[in-house]
N, C-alpha and C positions, 0 to 999 in steps of 0.2 A: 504494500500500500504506500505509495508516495500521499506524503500529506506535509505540510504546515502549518497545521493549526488550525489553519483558518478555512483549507480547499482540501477535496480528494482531486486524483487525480484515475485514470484508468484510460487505455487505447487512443491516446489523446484527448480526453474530454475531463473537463474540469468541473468540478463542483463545489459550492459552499456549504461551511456545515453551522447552523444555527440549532437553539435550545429553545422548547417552548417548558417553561415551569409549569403550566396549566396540566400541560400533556405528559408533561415529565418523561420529553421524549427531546430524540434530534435530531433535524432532518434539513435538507437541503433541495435546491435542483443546479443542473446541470447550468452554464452560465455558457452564454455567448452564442444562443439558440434562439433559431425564430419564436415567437412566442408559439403559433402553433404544433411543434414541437414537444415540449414542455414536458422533459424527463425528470422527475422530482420522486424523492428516497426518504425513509425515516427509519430509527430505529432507536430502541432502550438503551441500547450501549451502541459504543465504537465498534463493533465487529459489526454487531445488526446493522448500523448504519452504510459501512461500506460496499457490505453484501449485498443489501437493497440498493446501492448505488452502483456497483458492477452490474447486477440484474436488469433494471432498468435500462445501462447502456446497451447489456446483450438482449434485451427484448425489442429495444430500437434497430438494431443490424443487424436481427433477424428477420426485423419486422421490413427494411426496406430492401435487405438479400431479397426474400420471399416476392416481394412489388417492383422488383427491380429497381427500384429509388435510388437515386445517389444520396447516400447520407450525408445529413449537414455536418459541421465539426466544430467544436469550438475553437472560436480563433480570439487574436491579439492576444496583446500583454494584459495580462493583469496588475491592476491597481485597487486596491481599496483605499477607499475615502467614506469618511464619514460627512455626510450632509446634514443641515438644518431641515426636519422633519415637514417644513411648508416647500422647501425646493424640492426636497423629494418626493413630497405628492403632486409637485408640479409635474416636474420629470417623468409621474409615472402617466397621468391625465395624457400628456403630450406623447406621449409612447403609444400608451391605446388609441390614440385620435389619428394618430400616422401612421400606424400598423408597423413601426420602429422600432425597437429595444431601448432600452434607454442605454445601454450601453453603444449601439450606434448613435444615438444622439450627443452623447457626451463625446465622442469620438470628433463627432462632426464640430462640435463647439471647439474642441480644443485644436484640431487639423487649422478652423478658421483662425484661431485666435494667431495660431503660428504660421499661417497660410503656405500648410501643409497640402497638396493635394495627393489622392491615395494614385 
């Protein structure tokens, strides 16, 4: 299991792992994924958690082998930042209205800022 802490990692796809105290559980998804997409994992512990997040990716590349799909992948660098709770419900508003990620969004803001073209 490659991890940091803060991401798994498996066949190139990345994932976040967050904690809900409600649920007394921790789960994550998959990061850098069309929203339609949308591979997401939980589990009681770190083992559960990774398993269902390898599961998940091999149910995806079985699922688009079987459709002949080309699977997506997760790309770019990772950064985490932490946002002010009103920008990041901006960021999410403006994601779902553009059928965008917000991580393509933030991409695109910061490409601009350094007038970066891809």
């Amino acid at each position: 299991m490659k991890n940091n802490n803060n991401y798994l990692e498996y066949k190139g796809y990345i994932g976040d792992i967050k904690y809900s105290a409600n649920d007394k559980c921790f789960y994550g998804r998959v990061i850098g994924l069309p929203k339609e997409v949308g591979i997401t994992y939980e589990g009681e512990s770190a083992k559960e958690l990774y398993q269902d997040f390898k599961d998940g990716v091999n149910d995806y590349l079985d699922f688009c082998t079987e459709n002949n799909i080309k699977p997506h992948k997760s790309n770019g660098a990772l950064i985490n930042i932490q946002l002010p709770i009103k920008v990041s419900r901006n960021l999410d508003k403006q994601a779902e209205s553009s059928g965008k990620t917000v991580s393509a969004i933030v991409g695109e803001l910061i490409a601009s800022q350094y007038q970066y073209t891809r």
